[in-house]
Backbone as a ProteinNet text record, in pm:
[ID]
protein_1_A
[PRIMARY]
XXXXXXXXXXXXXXXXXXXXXXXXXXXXXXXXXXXXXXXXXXXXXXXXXXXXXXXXXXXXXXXXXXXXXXXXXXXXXXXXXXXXXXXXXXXXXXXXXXXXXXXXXXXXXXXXXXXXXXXXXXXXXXXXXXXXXXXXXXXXXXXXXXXXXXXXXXXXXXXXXXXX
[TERTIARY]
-6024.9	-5960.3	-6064.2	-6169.1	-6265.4	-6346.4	-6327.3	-6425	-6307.7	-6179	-6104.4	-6098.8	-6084.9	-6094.8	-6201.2	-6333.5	-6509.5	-6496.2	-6390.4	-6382.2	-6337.9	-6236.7	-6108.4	-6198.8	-6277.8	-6315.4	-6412.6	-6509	-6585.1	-6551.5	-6417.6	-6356.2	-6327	-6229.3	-6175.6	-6309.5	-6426.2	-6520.2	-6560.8	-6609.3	-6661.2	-6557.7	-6465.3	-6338.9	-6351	-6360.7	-6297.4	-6462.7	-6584.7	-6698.1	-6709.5	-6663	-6681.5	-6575.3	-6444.2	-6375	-6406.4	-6526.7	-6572.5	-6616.5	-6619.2	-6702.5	-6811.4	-6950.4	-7024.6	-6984.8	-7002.9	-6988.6	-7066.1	-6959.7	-7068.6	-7157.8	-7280.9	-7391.1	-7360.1	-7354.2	-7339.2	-7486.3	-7428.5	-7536.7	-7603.2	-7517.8	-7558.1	-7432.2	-7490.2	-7350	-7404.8	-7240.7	-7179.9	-7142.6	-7214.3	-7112.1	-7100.1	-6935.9	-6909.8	-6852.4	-6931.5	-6921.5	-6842.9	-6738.7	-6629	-6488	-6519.8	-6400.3	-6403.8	-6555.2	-6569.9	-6555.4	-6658	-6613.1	-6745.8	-6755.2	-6882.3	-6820.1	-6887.1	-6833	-6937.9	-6917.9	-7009.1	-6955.2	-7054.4	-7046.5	-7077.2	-7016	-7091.1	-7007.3	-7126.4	-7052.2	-7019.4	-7066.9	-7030.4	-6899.3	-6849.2	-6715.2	-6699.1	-6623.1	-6625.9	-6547.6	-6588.4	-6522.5	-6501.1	-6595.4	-6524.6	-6527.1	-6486	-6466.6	-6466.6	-6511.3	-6531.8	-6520.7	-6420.9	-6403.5	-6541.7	-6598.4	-6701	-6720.2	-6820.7	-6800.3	-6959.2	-6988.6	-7095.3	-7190.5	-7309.4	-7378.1	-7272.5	-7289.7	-7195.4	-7182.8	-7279.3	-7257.6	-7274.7	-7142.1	-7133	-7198.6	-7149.5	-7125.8	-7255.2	-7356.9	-7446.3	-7524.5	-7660.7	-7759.5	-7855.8	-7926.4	-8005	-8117.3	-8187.2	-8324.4	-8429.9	-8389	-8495.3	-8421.7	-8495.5	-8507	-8420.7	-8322.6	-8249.9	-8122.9	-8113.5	-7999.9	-7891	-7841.3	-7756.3	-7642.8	-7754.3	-7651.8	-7708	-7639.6	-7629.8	-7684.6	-7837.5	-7906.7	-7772.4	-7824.1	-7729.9	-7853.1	-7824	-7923.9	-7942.4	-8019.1	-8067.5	-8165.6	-8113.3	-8214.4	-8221.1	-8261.5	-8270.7	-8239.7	-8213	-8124.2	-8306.4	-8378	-8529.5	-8554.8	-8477.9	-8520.4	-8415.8	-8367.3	-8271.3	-8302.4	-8257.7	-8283	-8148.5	-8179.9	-8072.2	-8095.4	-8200.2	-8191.1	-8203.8	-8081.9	-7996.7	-7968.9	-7957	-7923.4	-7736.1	-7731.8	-7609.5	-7544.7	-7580.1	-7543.2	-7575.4	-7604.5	-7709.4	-7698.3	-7831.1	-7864.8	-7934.2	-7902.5	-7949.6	-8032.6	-8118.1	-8242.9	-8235.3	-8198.1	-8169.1	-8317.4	-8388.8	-8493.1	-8567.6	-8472.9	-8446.1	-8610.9	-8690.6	-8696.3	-8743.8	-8726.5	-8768	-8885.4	-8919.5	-9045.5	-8962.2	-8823.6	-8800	-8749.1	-8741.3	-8712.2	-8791.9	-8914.1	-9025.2	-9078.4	-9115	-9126.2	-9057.9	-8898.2	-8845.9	-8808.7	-8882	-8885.9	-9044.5	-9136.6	-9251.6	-9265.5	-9200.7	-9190.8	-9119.9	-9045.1	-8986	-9060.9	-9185.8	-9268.4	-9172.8	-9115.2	-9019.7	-9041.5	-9049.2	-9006.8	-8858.5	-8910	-8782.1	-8715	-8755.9	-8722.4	-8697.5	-8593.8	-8609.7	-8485.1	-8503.7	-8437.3	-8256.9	-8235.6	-8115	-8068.2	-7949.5	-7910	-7763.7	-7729.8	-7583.1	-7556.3	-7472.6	-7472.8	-7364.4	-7372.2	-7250.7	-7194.6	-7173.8	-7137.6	-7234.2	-7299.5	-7343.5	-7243.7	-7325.1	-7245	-7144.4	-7161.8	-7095.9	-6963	-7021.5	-6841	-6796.1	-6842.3	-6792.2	-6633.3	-6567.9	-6413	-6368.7	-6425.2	-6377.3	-6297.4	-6362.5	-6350	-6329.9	-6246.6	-6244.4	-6220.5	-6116.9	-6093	-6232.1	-6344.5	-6494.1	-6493.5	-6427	-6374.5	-6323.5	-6249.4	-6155.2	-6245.1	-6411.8	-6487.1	-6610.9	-6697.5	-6850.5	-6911.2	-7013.4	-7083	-7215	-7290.2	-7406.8	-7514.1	-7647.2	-7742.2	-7758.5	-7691.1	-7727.5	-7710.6	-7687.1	-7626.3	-7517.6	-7499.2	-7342	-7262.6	-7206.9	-7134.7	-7016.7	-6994.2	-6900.1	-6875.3	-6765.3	-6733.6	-6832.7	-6804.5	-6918.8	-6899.6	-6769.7	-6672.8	-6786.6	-6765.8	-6771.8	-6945.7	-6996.7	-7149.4	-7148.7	-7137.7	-7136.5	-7144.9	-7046.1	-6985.3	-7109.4	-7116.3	-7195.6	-7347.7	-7394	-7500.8	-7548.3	-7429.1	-7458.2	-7403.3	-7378.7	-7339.5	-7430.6	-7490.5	-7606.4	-7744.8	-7851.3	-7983.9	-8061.8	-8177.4	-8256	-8270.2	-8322.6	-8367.4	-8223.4	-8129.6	-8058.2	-7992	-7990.4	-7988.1	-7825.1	-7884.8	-7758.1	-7730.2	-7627.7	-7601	-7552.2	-7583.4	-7498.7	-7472.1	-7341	-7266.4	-7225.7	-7203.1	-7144.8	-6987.6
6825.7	6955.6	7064.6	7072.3	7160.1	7140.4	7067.7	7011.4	7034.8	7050.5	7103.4	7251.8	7302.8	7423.9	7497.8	7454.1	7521	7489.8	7383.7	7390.4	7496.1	7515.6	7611.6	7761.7	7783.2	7902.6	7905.4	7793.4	7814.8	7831	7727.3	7724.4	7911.7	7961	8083.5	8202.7	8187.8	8256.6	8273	8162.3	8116.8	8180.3	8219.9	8207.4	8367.9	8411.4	8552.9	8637	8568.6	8605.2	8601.6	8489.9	8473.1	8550.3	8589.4	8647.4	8779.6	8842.4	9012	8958.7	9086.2	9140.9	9229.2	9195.6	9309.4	9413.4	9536.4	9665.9	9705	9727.9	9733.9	9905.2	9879	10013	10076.9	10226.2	10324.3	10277.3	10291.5	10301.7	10358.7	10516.6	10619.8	10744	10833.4	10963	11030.7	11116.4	11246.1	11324.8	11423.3	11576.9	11661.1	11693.7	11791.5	11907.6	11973.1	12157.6	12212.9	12206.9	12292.1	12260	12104.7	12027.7	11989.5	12036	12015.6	11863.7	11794.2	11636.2	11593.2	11436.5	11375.8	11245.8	11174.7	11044.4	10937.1	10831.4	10748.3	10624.6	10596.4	10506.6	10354.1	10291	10122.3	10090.4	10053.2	10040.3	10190.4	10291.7	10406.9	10465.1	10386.6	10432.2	10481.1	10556	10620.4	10462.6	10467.7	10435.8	10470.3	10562.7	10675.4	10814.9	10861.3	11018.6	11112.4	11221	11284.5	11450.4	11471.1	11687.6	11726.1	11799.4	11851.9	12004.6	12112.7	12211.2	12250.6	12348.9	12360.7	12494.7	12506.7	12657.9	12797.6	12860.7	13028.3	13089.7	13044.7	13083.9	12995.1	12948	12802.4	12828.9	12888.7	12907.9	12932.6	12838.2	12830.8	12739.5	12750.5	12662.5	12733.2	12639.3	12689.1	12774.3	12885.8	12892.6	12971.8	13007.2	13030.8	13018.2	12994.6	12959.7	13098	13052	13177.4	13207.2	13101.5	13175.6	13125.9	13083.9	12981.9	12909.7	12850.7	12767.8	12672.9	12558.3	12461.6	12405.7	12302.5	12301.4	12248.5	12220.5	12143.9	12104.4	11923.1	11884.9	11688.8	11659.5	11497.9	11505.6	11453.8	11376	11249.3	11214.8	11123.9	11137.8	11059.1	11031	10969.3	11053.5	11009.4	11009.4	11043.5	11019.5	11057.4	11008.1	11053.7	11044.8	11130.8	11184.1	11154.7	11049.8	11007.8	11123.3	11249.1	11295.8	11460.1	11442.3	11580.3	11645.7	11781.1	11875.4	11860.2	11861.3	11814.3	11678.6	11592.6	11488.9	11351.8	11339.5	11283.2	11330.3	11315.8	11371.4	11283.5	11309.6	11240.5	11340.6	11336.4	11408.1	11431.2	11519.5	11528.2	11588.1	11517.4	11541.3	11638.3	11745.8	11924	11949.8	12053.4	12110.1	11960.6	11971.4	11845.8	11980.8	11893.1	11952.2	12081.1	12054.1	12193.8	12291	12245.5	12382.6	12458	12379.6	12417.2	12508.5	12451.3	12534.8	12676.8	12689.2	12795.3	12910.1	12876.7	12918.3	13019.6	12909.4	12987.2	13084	13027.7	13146.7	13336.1	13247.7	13386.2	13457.5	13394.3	13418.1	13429.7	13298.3	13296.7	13168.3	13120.5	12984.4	12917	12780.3	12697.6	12671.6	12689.3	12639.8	12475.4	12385.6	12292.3	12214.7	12099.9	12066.4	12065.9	12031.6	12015.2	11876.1	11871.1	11787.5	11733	11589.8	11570.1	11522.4	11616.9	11637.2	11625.2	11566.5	11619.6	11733.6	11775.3	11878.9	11903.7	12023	12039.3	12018.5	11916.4	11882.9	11980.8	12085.2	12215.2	12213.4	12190	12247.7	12077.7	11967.4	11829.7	11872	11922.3	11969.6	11986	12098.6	12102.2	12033.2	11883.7	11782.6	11847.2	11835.8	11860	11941.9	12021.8	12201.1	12256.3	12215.2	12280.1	12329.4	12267.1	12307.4	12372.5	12461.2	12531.7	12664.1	12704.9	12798.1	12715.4	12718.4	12722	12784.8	12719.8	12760.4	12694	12601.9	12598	12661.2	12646.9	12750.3	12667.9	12574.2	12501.3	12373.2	12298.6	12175.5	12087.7	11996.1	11918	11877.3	11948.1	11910.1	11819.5	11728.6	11635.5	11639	11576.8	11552.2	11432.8	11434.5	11328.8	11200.9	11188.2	11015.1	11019.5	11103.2	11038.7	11047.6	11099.7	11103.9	10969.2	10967.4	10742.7	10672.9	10701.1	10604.4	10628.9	10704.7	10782.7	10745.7	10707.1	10676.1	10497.3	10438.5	10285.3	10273.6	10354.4	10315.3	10330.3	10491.6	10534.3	10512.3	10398	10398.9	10486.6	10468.3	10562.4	10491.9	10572.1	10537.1	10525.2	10614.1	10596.9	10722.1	10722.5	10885	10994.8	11123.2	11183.2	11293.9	11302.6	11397.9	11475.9	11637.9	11709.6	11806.3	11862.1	11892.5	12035.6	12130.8	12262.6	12208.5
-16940.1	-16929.5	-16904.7	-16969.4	-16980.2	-16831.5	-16780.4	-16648.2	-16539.2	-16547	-16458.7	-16431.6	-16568.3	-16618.9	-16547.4	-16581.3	-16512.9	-16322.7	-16288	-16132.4	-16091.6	-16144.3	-16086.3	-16091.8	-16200.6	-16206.5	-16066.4	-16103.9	-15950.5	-15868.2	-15837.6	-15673.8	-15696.1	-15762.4	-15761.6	-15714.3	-15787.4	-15818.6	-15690.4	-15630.3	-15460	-15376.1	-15354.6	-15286.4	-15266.3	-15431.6	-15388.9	-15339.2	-15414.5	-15279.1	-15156.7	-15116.3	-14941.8	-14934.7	-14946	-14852.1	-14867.2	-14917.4	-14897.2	-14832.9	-14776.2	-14648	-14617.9	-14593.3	-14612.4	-14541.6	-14592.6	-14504.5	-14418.4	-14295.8	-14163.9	-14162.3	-14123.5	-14104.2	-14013.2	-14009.7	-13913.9	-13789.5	-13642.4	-13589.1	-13566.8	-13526.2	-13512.4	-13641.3	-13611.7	-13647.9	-13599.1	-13565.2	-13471.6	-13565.7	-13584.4	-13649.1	-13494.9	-13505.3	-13450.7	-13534.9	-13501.3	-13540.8	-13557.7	-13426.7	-13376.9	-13484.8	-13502.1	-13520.9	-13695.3	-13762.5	-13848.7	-13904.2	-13823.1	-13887.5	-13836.5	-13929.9	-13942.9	-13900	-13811.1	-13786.7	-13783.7	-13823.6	-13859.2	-13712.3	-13667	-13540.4	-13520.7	-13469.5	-13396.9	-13287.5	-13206.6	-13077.2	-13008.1	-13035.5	-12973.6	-13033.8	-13052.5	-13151.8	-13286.6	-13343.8	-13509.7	-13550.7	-13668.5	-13790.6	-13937.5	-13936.3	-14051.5	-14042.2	-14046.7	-14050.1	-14156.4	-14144.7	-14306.5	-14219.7	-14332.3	-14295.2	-14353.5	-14332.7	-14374.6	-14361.2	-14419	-14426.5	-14418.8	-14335.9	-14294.6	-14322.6	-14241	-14310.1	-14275.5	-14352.3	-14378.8	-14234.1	-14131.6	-13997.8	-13931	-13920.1	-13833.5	-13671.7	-13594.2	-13466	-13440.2	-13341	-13256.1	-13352.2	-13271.4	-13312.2	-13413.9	-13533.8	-13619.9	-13504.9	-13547	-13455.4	-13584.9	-13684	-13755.6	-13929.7	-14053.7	-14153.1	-14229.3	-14283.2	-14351.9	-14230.1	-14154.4	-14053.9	-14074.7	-14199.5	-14219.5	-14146	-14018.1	-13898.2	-13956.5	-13933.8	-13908.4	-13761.3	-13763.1	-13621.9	-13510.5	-13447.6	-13298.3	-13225.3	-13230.3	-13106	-13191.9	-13116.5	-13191.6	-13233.9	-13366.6	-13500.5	-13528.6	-13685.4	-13728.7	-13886	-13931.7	-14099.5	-14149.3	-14227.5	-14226.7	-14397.3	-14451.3	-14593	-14681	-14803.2	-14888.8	-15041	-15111.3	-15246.1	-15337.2	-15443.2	-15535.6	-15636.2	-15630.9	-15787	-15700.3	-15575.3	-15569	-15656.3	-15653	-15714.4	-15614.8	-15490.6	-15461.5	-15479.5	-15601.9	-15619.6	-15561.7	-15412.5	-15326.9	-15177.2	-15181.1	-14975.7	-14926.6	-14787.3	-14687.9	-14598.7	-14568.2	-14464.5	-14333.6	-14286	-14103.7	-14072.2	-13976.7	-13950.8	-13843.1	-13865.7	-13871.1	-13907.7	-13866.2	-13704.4	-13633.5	-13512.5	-13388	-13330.6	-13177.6	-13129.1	-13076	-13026.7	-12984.2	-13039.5	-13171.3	-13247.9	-13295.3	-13314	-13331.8	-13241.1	-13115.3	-12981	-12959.8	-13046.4	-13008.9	-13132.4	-13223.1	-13340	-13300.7	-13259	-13259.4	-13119.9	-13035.6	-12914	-12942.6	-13105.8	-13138.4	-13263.9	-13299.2	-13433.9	-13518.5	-13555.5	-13637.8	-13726.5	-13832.6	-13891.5	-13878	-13818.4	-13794.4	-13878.5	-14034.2	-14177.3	-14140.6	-14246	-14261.3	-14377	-14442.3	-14553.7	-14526.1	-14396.5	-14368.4	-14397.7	-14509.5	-14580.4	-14550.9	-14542.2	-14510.1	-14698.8	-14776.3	-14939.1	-15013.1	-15110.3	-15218.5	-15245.8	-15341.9	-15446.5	-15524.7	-15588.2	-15739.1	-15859.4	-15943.5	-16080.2	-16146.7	-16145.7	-16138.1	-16101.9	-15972.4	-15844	-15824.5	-15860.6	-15790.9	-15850.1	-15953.4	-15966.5	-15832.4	-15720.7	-15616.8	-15558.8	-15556	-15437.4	-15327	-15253.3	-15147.8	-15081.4	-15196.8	-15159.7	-15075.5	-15102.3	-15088.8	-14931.9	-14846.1	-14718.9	-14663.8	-14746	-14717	-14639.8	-14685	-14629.1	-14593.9	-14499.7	-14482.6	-14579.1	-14653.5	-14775.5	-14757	-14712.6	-14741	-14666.4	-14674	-14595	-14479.7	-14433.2	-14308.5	-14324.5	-14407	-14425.1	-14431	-14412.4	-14408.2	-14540.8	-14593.4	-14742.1	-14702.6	-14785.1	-14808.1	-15011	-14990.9	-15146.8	-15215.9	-15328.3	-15352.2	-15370.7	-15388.8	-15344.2	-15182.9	-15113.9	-14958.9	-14942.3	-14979.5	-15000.9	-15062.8	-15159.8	-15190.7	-15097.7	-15035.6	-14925.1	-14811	-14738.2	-14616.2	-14697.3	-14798.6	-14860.3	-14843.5	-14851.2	-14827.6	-14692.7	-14604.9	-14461.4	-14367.8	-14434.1	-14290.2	-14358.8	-14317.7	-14324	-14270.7	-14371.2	-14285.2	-14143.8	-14084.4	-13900.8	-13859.7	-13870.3	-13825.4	-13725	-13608.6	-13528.6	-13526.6	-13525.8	-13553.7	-13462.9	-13351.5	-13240.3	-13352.8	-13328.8	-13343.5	-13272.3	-13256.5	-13101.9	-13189	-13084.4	-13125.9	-13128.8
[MASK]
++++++++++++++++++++++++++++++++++++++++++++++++++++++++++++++++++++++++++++++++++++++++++++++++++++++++++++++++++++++++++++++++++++++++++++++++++++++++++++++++++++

């Protein structure tokens, strides 16, 4: 009985492992601006989508530090921080050579530290209401359920269009 008993658990045990599925990796992500959404890609195609809410002056491209746009152009997902103050971030690798280039043509600093983020422990109550206005100084807020998620999907080295 006891030796039928220890099968069944294995067979069961084995069974309900193999039939997960690892979760597939973003190849790339798309934030669009206009449309307020983050899409996580393979194959050129989305497969997840996230509303998101962006710097206090959405409309155009970052060009200097304190302008609270949100950049526009291609990056890279280059480093992430589990001991956020927004709960966890991911690193957009904000300024590139040409922001740089056009920051200093204007003796201006490109600033930097553009984050795809949670919530602060504070406001995570929000959830998702947090959308309802543009609030950060240039970064991509999500709730922090979806920051989890967007945390085990997108690796680093992983590239990110972002489109007006």
């Amino acid at each position: 009985m006891r030796k039928a008993l220890f099968a069944a658990v294995i067979f069961f045990t084995t069974v309900s492992f193999a039939s997960e599925k690892p979760e597939l990796k973003a190849e790339s992500v798309l934030l669009l601006k206009k449309e307020r959404t983050l899409q996580l890609l393979r194959g050129g195609k989305p497969f997840k989508t996230y509303k998101v809410a962006l710097g206090s002056q959405p409309e155009g491209a970052k060009s200097q530090q304190g302008d609270n746009k949100t950049p526009e152009g291609k990056y890279v997902i280059d480093s992430r921080n589990a001991q956020s103050t927004y709960h966890l971030s991911l690193h957009v690798s904000y300024p590139n050579a040409q922001d740089i280039a056009n920051a200093n043509a204007h003796h201006v600093s490109a600033g930097g530290d553009i984050m795809i983020h949670g919530l602060p422990k504070a406001y995570a109550w929000l959830g998702a209401a947090h959308r309802t206005h543009d609030w950060t100084l240039g970064c991509i807020a999500v709730t922090n359920a979806e920051i989890e998620e967007i945390w085990r999907l997108v690796p680093n080295g992983t590239p990110i269009e972002i489109r007006p």
